[in-house]
C-alpha positions in Angstrom: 125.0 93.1 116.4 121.7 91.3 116.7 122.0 87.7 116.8 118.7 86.8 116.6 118.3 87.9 112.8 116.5 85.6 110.2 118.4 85.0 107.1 117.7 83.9 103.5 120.2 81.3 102.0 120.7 80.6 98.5 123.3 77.7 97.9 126.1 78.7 95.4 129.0 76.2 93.8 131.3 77.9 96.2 129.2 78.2 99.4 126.2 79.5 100.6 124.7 83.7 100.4 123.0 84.5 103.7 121.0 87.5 103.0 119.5 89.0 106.3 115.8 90.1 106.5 116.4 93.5 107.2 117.9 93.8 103.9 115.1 92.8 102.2 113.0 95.3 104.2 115.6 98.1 103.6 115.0 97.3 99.8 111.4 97.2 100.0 111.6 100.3 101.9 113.4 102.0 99.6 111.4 100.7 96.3 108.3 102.0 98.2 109.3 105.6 99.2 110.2 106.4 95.5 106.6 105.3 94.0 105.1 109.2 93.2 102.2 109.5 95.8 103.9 107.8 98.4 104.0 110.5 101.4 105.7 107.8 104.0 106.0 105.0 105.5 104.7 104.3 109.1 105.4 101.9 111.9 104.7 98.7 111.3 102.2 97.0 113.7 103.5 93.6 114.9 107.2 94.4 113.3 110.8 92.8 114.5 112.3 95.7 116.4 115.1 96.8 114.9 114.2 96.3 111.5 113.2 98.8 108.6 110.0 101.5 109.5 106.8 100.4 107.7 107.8 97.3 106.3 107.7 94.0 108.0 109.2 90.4 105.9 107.6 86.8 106.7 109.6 84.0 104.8 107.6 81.0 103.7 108.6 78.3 101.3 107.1 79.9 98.0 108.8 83.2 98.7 109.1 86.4 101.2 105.2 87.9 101.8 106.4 91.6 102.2 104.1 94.0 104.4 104.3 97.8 103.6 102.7 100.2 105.8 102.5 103.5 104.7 100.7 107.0 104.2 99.6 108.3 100.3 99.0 112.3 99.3 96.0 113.6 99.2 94.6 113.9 95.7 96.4 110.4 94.3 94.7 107.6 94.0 95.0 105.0 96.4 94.5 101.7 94.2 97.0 103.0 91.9 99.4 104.5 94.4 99.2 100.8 96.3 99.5 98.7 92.8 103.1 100.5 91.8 103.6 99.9 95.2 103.6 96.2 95.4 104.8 96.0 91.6 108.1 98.5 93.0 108.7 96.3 95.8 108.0 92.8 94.5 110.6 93.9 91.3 113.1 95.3 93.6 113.2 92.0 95.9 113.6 89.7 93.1 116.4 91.8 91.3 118.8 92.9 94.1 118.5 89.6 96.6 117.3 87.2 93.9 114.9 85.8 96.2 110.8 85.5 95.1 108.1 87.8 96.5 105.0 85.7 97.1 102.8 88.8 98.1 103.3 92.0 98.7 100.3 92.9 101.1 99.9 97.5 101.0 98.4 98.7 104.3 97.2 102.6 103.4 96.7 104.0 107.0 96.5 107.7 106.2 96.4 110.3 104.0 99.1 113.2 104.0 97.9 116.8 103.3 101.4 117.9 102.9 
């Protein structure tokens, strides 16, 4: 396993919750991909190896700032394709590891005839 992993940690009564980035960027994956007009993510440019395609996760002190990196279908429109995007991802975040998004920054670098 990788050592050198970042991890969230929420202190509980009982302990502490170590959430790994990775998760957070398989959620945010995941949250994407499912957003209608979404036709894939790509690689991320400056991403951890190892770690979820087309998403990258910086933690700072107000909350994770969440990078997606993807491709949209031709014919939808890319404002609105991007704004259910970060909506998707920044509601997914929050409700599965209970952590706050501070941004969730959309990077459109194509568009997908298929």
């Amino acid at each position: 396993m990788n050592e050198n992993r970042e991890y969230i940690t929420h202190p509980d009564e009982m302990g502490n919750i170590q959430i790994s980035e990775d998760v957070l960027g398989v959620i945010a994956a995941s949250a994407a991909q499912e957003i209608e007009g979404v036709a894939g993510l790509m690689g991320a440019s400056g991403g951890k190896r190892g770690g979820p395609r087309g998403v990258k996760i910086s933690l700072e002190e107000e909350g994770a700032v969440v990078d997606v990196y993807l491709m949209v279908r031709y014919g939808q429109p890319i404002p609105e394709v991007a704004e259910k995007v970060q909506a998707a991802v920044s509601g997914a975040v929050e409700a599965m590891a209970g952590f706050g998004v501070k941004a969730v920054n959309v990077h459109v670098g194509g568009v997908s005839f298929q």
